[in-house]
C-alpha beads as a LAMMPS data file, in Angstrom:
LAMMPS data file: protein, C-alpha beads

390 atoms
389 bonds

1 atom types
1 bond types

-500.0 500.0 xlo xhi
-500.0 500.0 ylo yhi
-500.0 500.0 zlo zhi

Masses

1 110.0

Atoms # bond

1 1 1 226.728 230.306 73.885
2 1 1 227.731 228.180 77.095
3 1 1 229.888 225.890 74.712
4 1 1 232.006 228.513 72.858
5 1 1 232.123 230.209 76.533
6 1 1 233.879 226.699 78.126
7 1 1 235.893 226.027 75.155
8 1 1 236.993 229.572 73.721
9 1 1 237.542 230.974 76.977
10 1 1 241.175 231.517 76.513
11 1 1 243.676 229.786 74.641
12 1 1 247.156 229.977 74.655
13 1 1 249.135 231.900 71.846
14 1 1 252.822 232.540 71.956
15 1 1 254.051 236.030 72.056
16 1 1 255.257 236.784 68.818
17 1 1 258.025 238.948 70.162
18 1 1 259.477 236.702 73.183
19 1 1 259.499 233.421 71.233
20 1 1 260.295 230.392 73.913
21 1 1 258.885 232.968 77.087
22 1 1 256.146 232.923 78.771
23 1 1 252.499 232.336 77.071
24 1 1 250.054 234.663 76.682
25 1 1 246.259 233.595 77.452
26 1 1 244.127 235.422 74.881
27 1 1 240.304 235.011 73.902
28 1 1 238.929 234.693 70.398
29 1 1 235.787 236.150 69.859
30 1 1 235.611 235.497 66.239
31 1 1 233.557 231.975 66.492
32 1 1 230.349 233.730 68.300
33 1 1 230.700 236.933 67.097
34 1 1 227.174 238.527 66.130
35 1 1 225.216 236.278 67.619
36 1 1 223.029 236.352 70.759
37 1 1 225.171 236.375 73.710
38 1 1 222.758 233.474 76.190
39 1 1 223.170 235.094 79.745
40 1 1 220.711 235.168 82.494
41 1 1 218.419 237.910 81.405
42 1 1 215.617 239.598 83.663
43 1 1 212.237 239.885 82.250
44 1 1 210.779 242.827 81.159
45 1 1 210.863 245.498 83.891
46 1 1 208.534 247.709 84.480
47 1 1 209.752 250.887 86.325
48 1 1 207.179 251.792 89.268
49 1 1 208.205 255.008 90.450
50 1 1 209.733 258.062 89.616
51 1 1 212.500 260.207 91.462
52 1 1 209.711 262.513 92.784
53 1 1 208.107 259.707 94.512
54 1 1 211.286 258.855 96.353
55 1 1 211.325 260.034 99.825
56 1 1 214.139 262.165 99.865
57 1 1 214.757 265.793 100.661
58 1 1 213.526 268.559 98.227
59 1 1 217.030 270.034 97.184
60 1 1 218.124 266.105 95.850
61 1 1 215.386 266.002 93.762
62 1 1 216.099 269.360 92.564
63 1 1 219.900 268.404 91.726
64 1 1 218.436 265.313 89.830
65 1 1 215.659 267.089 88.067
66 1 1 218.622 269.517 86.776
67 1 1 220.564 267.410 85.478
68 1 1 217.646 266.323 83.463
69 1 1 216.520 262.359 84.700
70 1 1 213.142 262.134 85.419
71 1 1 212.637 258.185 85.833
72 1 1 215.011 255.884 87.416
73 1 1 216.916 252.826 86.532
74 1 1 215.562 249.802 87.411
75 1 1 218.539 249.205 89.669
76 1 1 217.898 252.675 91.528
77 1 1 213.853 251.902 90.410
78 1 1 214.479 248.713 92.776
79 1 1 217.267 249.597 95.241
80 1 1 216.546 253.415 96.628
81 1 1 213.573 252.155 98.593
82 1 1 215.417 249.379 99.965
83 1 1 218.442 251.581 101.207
84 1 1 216.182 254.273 102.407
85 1 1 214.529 251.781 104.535
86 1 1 218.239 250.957 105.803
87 1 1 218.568 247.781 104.575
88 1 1 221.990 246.093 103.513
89 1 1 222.004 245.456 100.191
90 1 1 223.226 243.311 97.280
91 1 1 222.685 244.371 93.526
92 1 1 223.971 242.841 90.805
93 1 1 223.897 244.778 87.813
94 1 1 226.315 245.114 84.658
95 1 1 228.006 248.251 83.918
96 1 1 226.280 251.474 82.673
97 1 1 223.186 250.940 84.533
98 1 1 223.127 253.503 86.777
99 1 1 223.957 251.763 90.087
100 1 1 226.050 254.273 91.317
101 1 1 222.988 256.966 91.300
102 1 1 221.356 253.934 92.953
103 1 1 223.314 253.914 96.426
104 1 1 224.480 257.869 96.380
105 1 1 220.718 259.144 96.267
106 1 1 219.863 257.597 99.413
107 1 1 222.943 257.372 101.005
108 1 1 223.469 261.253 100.587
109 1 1 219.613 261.870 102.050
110 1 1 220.617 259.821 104.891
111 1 1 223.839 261.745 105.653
112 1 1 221.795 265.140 105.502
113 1 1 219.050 263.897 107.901
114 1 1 221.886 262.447 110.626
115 1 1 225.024 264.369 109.850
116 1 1 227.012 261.838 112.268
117 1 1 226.468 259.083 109.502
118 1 1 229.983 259.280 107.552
119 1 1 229.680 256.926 103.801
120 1 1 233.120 255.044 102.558
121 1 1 232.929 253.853 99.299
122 1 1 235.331 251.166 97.771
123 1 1 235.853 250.576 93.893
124 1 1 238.335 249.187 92.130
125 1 1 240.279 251.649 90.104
126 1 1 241.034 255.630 90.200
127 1 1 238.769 256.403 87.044
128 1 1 235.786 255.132 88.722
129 1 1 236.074 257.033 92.022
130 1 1 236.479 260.398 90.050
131 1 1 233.393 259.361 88.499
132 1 1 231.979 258.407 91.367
133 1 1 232.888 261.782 93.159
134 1 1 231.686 263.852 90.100
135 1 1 227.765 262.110 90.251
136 1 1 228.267 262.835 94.087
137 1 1 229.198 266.421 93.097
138 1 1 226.022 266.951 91.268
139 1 1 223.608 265.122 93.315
140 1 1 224.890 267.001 96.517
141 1 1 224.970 270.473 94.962
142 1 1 223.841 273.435 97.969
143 1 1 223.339 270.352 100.334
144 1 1 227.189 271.357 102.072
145 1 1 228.565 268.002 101.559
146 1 1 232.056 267.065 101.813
147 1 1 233.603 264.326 100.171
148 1 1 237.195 263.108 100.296
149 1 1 238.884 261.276 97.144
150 1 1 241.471 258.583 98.607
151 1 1 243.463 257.108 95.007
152 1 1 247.124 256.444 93.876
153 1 1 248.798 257.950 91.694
154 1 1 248.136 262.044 92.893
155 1 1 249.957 263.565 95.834
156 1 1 248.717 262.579 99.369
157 1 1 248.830 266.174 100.489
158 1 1 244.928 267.050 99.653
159 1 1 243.775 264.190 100.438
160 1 1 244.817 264.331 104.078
161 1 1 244.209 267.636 104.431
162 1 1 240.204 266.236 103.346
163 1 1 240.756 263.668 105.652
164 1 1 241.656 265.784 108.770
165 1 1 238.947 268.240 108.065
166 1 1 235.119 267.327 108.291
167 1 1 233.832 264.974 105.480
168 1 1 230.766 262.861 104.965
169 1 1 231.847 260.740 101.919
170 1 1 235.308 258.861 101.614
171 1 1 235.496 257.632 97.907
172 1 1 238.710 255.344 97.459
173 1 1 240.914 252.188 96.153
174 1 1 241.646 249.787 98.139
175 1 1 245.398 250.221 98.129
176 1 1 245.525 253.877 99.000
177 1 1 243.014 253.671 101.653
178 1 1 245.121 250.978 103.356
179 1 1 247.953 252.964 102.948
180 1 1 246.691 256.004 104.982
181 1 1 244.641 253.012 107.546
182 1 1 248.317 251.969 108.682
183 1 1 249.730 255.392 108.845
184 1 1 246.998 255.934 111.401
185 1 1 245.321 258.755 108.758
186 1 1 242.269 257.288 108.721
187 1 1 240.050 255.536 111.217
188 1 1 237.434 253.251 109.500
189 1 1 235.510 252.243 112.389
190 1 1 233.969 256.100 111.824
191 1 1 232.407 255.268 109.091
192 1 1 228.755 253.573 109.607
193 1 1 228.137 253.227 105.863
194 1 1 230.006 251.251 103.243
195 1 1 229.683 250.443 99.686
196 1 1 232.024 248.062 97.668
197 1 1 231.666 248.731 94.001
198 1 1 232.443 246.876 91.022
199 1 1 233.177 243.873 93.541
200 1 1 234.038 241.045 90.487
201 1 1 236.521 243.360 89.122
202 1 1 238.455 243.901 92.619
203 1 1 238.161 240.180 92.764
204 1 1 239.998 240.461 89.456
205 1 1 242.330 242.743 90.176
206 1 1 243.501 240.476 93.016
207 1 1 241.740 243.371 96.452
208 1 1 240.580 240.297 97.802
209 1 1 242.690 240.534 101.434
210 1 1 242.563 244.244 100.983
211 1 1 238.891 244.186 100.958
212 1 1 238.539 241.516 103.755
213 1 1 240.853 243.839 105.931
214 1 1 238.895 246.712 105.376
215 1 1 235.396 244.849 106.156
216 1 1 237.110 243.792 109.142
217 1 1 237.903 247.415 110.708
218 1 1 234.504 249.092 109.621
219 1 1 231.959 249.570 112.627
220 1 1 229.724 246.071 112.607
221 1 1 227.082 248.857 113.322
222 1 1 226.599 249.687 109.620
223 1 1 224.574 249.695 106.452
224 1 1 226.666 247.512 103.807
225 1 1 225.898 247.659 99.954
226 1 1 227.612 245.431 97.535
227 1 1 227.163 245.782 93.894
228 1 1 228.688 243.575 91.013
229 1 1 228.208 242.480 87.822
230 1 1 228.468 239.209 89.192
231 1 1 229.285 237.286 92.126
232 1 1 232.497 235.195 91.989
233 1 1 233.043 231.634 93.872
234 1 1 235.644 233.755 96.015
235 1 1 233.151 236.697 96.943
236 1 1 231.015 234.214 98.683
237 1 1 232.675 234.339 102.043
238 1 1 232.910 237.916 101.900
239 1 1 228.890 238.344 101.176
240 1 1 228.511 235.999 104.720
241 1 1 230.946 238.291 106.369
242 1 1 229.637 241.944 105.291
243 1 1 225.965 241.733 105.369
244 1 1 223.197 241.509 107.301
245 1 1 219.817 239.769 105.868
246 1 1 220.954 241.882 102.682
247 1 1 217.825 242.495 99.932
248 1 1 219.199 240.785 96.990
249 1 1 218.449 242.738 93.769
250 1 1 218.945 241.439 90.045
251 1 1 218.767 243.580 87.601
252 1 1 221.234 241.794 83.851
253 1 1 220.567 242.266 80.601
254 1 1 222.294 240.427 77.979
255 1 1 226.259 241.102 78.249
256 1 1 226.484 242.207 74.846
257 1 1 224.393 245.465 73.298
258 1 1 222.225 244.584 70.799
259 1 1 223.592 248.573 68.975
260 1 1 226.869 246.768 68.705
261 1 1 228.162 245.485 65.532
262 1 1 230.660 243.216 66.052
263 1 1 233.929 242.046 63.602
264 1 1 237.077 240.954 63.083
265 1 1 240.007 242.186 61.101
266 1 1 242.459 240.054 59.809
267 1 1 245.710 242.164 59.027
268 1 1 246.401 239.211 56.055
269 1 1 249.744 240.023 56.036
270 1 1 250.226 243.891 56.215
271 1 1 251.062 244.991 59.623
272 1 1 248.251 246.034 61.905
273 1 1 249.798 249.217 62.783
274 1 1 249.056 250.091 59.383
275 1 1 245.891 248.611 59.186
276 1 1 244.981 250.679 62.643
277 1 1 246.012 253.660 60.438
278 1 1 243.994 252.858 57.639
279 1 1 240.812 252.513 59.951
280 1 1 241.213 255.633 62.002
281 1 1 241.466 257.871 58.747
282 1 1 237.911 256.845 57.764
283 1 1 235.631 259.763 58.778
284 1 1 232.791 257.572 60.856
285 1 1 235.867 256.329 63.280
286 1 1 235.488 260.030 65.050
287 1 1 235.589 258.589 68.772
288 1 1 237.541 255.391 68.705
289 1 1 238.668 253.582 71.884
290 1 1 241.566 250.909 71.341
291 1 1 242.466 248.202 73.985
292 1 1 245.890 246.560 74.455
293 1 1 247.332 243.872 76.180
294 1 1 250.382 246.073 77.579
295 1 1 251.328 249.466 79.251
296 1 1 254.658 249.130 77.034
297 1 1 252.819 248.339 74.042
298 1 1 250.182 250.739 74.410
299 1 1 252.982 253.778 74.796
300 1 1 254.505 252.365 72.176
301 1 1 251.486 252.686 69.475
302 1 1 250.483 255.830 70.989
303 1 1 253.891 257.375 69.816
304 1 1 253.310 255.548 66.525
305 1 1 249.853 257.157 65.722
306 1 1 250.753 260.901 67.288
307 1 1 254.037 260.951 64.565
308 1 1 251.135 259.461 61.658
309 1 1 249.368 262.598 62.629
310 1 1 246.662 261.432 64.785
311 1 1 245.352 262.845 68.006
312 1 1 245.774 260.511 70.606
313 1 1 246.213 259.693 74.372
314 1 1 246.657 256.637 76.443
315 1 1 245.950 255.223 80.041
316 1 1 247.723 252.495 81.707
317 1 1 249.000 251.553 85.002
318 1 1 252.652 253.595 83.890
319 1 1 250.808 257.064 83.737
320 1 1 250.251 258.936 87.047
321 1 1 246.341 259.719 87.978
322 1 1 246.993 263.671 86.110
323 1 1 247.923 262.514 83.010
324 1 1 245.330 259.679 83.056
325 1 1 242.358 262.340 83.613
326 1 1 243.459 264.357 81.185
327 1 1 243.553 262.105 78.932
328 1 1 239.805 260.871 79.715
329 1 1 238.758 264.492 79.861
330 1 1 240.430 265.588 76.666
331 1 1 238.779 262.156 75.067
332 1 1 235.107 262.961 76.503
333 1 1 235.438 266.613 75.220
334 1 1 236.249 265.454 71.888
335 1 1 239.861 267.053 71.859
336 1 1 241.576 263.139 70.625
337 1 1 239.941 261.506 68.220
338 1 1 241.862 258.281 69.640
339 1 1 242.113 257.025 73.667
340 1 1 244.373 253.978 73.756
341 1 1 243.769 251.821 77.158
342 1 1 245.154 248.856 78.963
343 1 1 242.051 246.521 80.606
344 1 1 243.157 247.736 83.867
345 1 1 243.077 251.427 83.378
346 1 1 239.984 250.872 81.823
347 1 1 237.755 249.500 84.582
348 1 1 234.664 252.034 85.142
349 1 1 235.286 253.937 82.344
350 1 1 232.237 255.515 80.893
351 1 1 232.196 257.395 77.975
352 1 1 229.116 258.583 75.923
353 1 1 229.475 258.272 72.037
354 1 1 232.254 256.201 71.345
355 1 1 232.005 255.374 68.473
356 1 1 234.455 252.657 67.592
357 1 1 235.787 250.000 70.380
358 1 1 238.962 248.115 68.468
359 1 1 240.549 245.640 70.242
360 1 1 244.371 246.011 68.753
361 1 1 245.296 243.138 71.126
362 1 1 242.615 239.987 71.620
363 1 1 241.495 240.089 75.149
364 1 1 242.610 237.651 77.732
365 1 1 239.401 236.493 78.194
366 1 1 235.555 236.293 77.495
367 1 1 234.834 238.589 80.652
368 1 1 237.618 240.949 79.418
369 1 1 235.936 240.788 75.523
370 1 1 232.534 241.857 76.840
371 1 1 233.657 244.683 79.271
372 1 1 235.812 246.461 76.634
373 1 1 233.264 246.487 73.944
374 1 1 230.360 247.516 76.031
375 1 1 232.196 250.774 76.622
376 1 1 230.354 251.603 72.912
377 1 1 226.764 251.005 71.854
378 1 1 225.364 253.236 75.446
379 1 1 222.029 254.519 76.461
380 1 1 220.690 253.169 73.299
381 1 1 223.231 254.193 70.552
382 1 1 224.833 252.341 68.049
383 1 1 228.325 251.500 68.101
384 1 1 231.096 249.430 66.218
385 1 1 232.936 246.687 67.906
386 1 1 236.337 245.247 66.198
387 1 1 239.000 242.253 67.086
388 1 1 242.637 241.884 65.401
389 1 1 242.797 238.325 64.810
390 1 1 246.459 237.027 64.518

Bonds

1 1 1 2
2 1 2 3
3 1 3 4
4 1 4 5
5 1 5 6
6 1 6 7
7 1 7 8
8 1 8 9
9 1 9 10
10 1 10 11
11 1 11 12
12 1 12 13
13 1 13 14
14 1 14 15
15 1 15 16
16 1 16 17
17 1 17 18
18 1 18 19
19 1 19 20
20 1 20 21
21 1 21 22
22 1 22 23
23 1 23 24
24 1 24 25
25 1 25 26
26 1 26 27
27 1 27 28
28 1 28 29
29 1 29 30
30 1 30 31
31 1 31 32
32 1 32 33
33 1 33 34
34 1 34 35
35 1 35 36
36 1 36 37
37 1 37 38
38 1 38 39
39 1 39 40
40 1 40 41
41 1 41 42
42 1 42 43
43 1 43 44
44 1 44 45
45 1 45 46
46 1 46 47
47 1 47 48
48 1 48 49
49 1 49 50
50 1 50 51
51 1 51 52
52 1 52 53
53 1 53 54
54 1 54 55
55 1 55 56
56 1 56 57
57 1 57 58
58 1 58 59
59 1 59 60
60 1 60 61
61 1 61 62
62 1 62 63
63 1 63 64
64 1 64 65
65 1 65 66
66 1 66 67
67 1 67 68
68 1 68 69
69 1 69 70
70 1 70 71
71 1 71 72
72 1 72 73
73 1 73 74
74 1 74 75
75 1 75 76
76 1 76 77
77 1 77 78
78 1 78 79
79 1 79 80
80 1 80 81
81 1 81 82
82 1 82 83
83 1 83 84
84 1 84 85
85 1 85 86
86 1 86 87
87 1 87 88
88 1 88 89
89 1 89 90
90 1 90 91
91 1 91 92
92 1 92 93
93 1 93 94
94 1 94 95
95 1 95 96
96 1 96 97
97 1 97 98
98 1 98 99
99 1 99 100
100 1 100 101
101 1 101 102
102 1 102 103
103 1 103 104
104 1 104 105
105 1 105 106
106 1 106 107
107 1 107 108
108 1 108 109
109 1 109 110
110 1 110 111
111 1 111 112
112 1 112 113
113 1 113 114
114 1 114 115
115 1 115 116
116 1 116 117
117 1 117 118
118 1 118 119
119 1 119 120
120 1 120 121
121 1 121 122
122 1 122 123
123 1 123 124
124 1 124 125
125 1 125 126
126 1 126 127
127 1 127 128
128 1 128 129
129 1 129 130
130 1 130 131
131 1 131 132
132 1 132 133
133 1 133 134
134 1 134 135
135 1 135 136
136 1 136 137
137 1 137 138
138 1 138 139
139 1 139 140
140 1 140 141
141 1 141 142
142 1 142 143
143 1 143 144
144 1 144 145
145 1 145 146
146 1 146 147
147 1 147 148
148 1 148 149
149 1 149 150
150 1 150 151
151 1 151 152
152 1 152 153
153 1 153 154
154 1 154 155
155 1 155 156
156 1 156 157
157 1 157 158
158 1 158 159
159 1 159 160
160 1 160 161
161 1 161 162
162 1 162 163
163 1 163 164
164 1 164 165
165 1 165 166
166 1 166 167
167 1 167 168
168 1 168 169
169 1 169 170
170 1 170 171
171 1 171 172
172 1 172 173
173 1 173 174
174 1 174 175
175 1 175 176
176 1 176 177
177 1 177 178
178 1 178 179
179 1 179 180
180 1 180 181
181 1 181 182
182 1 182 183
183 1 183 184
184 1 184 185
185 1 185 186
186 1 186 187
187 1 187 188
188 1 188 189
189 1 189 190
190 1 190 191
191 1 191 192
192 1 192 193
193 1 193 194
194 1 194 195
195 1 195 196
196 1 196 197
197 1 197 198
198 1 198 199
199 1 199 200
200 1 200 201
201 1 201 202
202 1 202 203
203 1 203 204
204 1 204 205
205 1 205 206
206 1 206 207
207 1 207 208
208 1 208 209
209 1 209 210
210 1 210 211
211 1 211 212
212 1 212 213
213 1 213 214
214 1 214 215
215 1 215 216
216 1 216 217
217 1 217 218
218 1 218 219
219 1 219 220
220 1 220 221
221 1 221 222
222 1 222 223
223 1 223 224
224 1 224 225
225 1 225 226
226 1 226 227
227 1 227 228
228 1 228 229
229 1 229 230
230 1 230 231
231 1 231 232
232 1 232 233
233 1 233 234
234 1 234 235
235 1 235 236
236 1 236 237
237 1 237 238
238 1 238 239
239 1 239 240
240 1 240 241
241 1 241 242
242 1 242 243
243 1 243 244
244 1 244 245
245 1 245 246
246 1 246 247
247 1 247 248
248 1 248 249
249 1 249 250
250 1 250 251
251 1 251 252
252 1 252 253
253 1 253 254
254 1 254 255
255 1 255 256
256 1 256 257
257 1 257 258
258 1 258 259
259 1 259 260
260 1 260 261
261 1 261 262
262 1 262 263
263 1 263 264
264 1 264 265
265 1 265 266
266 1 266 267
267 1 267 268
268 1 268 269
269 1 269 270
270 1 270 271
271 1 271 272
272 1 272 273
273 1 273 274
274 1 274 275
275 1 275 276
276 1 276 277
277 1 277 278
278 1 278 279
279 1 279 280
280 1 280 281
281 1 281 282
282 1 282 283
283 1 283 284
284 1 284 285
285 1 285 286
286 1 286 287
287 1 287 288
288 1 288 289
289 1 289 290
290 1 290 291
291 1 291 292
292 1 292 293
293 1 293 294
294 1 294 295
295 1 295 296
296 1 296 297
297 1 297 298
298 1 298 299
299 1 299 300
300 1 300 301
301 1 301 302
302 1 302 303
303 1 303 304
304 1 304 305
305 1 305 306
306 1 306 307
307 1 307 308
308 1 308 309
309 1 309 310
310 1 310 311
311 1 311 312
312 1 312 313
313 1 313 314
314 1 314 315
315 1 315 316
316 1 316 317
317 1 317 318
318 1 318 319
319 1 319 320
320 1 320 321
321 1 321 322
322 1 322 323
323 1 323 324
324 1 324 325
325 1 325 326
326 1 326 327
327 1 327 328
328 1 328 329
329 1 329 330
330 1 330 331
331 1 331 332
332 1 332 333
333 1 333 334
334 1 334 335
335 1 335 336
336 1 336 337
337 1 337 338
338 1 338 339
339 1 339 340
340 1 340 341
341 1 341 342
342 1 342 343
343 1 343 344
344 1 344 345
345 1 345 346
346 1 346 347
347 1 347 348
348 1 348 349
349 1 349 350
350 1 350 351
351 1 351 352
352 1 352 353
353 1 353 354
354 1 354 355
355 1 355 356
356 1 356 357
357 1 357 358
358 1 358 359
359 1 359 360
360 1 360 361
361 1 361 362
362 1 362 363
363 1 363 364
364 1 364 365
365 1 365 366
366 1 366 367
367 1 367 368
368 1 368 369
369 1 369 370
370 1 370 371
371 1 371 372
372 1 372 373
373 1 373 374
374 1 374 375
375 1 375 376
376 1 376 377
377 1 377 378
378 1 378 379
379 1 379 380
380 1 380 381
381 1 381 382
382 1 382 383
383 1 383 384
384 1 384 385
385 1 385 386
386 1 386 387
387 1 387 388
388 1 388 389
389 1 389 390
């Protein structure tokens, strides 16, 4: 897999509608599609303890035990002792497999036994601090927690009202927190706990000085988790500079689900809105997420398939943080048949039973392939995985 990985990676294309512009990096999946994706894989592992053996306060367990988990990850399995104990922390662990139950649970049970610890939690994009916030919500039920959601694209009006008033969890990008850091809203040095979430894809997203100026301001007096998928050349500096003797935990599978099938369509001709169309009126395409390479382009299909008749909605970095979680709320409730998504507004989104991941553009790259169809195939499930090859 390491040879189509060097040599596939990306390739350049022209764009087919700005002939003698710029070129477009994309990656083609089609050579190693449906077979074995060689990662570094961890052994079979064998959970050793359940949630009730954690030692955390009655009234957590209770919140877990109603929301109906019983065992544990083996990223919380490995990492909830380790953070009880106080220890900074480094997991790296792909998407979807539970990490961020893995830092709240004992984070939250330290902020309830010492009420002047205060948590500030960094991720890369507003979808995955709303999720964030929501597992807090649950975890924290009758526990009189109060947590404080710092994104773009919403009014700033709540969220410094939140800020102002007692909280015990900040949950934020990095743009928005630095925003309200030089208006003097915010003073990090308060908080004694910080997590940085999803670090390869802030890395990607191009946080890096944001997230070194943040580091820089938090109390040195801390408890610092880092979780990632993996960890990138330029991380490196920031792993010396954050923690402290951190407990490394590793906890990959193979990148790509073994429920996924994978394929590509070649349009042969016919145009591939039409092809799209085709697709989406078969009845087993009942939850079908589609990927493009463009906020224009992605409007621009989205008004396509709504006049074919289709439900649909899309995300993208054009849409204000409202009308991207309604979107996501209308496509987890099963209101669209069809969510249409840029990679960027797609980072930390997780959906159960999608059905269908079609990538309408190719990726810009193997990373990029592998995140967007892994949003199919979860907890076990089997899920459908298609390319447009030009």
């Amino acid at each position: 897999m390491g040879h189509y990985y060097n040599n596939q990676r990306g390739r350049r294309q022209p764009n087919q509608g700005n002939q003698g512009q710029r070129k477009i990096v994309t990656f083609n999946p089609s050579m190693f599609i449906n077979t074995p994706v060689q990662t570094e894989v961890t052994p079979e592992i064998q959970i050793t303890h359940k949630f009730s053996d954690f030692l955390i306060a009655d009234q957590i367990k209770r919140n877990i035990a109603d929301k109906g988990y019983t065992m544990p990850t083996p990223i919380q399995d490995q990492a909830i002792p380790f953070i009880l104990e106080g220890r900074d922390v480094i997991g790296i662990a792909n998407t979807g497999t539970g990490k961020t139950g893995a830092f709240l649970i004992p984070l939250l049970n330290k902020v309830i036994n010492n009420r002047s610890q205060k948590v500030l939690i960094i991720v890369p994009t507003r979808e995955l601090a709303v999720q964030i916030e929501e597992e807090l919500l649950i975890f924290s039920k009758n526990l009189a927690i109060n947590s404080v959601l710092c994104i773009g694209g919403v009014g700033m009006g709540e969220q410094l009202r939140g800020l102002r008033n007692k909280h015990d969890f900040v949950i934020g990008t990095p743009g928005r927190i630095l925003d309200f850091k030089k208006q003097g809203k915010i003073n990090l040095y308060s908080y004694n706990n910080i997590v940085l979430d999803e670090v390869d894809r802030m890395m990607d997203m191009g946080f890096i000085n944001d997230i070194k100026t943040i580091i820089s301001q938090v109390t040195p007096n801390r408890q610092s988790l880092f979780f990632s998928a993996t960890i990138p050349p330029k991380t490196v500096p920031i792993v010396h500079s954050f923690l402290r003797n951190p407990q490394t935990i590793t906890v990959k599978f193979t990148e790509t689900v073994e429920g996924i099938k994978q394929d590509v369509i070649r349009a042969s001709g016919k145009e591939k809105i039409y092809v799209l169309q085709d697709l989406l009126r078969k009845e087993e395409f009942d939850k079908v997420l589609v990927f493009g390479r463009t906020k224009w382009g992605m409007e621009k299909l989205s008004k396509s398939l709504l006049s074919a008749g289709f439900k649909v909605a899309s995300i993208h970095g054009n849409k204000n943080q409202n009308q991207r979680q309604r979107a996501l709320t209308q496509f987890k409730n099963n209101q669209i048949q069809v969510l249409l998504a840029t990679d960027v507004a797609s980072r930390g989104l997780d959906i159960e039973d999608v059905s269908h991941v079609i990538n309408y553009d190719q990726p810009a790259s193997y990373e990029d392939y592998i995140h967007r169809i892994g949003r199919t195939g979860r907890a076990n499930k089997k899920g459908v995985a298609l390319t447009f090859i030009d």
